[in-house]
PAPADREN-721611 format. One line per field, with one value per residue (C-alpha): residue number from 1; x, y negated, z; residue in one letter. Coordinates in steps of 0.05 Angstrom, whole numbers, always signed. Each point is the difference from the previous one (the first is absolute). Layout:
k [NUM|...];
X [X|...];
Y [Y|...];
Z [Z|...];
r [A|...];
This chain:
k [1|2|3|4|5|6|7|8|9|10|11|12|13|14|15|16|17|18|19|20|21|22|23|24|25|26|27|28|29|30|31|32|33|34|35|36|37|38|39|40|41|42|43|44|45|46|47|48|49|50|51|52|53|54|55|56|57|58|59|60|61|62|63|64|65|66|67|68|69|70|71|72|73|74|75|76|77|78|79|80|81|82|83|84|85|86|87|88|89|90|91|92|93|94|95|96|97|98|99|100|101|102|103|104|105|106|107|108|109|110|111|112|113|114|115|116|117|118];
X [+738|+24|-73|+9|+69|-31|-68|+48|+49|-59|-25|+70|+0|-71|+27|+52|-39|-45|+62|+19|-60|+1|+61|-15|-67|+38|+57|-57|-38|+64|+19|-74|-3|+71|-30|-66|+52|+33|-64|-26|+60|-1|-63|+2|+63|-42|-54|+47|+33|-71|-19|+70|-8|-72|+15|+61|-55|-45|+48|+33|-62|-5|+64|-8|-56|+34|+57|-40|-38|+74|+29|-81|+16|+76|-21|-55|+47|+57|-53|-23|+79|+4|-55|+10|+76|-26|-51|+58|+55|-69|-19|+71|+17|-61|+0|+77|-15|-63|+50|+57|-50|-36|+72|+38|-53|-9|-48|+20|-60|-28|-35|-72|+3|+57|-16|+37|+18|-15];
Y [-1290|+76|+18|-48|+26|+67|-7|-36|+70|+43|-47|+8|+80|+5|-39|+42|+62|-34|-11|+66|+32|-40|+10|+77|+2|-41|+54|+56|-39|+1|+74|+12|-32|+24|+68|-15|-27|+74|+28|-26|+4|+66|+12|-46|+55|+60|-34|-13|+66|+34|-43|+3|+82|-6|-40|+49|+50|-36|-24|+74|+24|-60|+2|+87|-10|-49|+39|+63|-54|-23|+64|+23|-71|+17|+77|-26|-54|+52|+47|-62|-11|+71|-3|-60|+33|+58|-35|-40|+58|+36|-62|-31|+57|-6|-85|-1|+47|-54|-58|+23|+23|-66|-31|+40|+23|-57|+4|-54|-29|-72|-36|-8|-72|-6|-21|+14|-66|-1];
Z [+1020|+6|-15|-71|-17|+20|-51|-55|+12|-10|-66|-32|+25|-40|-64|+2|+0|-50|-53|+21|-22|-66|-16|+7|-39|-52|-1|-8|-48|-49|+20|-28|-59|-19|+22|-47|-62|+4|+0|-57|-40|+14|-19|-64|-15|+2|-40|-53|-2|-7|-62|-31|+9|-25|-58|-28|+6|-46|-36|-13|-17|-54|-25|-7|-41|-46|-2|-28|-51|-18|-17|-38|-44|-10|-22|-48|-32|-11|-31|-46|-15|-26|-38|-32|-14|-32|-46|-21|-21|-31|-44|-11|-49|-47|+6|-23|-57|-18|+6|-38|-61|-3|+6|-53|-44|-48|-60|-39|-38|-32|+43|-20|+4|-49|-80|-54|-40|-74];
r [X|X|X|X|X|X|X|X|X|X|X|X|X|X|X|X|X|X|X|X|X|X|X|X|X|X|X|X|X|X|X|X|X|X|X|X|X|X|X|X|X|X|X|X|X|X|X|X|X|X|X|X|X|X|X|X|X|X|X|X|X|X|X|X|X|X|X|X|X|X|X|X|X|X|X|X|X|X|X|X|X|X|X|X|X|X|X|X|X|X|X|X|X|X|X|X|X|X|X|X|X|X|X|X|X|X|X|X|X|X|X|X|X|X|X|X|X|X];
């Protein structure tokens, strides 16, 4: 019987180890993938920050341009303002002068459509 209690001793002693050792790999197998999960968010991170930094660079170099074709547009539209503004002090004069002599210079005359009645 000592030699059964003894074998059953050394079967519990090995199932023992047994849930021992799983219990350990199971322990290491989280530590890992907590370990991996780091990892990659790290490394999702970095990616990020390199296409953030790459697209302010492209996006500089856009926005430069249109900033130099915003201020060519605003230049050329105040030039066509003062244009426009002198044209209109150089013709205003002579179109007034027109106006007021159609308006006050009355001819009066018969219309050629009007007859005399007998």
């Amino acid at each position: 019987m000592t030699s059964q209690s003894q074998g059953i001793q050394q079967l519990l002693q090995a199932e023992k180890r047994a849930k021992d050792k799983l219990e350990e790999a199971k322990k290491r197998k989280g530590k890992r993938l907590r370990q991996a999960k780091e990892e990659a968010i790290a490394e999702i991170d970095h990616y990020r920050l390199q296409r953030e930094k790459e697209f302010r660079n492209k996006q500089t170099n856009v926005m430069g341009s249109q900033g130099n074709l915003s201020a060519k547009i605003e230049e050329q539209t105040k030039e066509t303002v003062r244009n426009l503004t002198s044209s209109y002090h150089k013709s205003m004069e002579n179109m007034m002068k027109k106006l007021l002599s159609t308006i006050c210079d009355i001819n009066p005359e018969v219309h050629p459509n009007f007859r005399h009645a007998v």
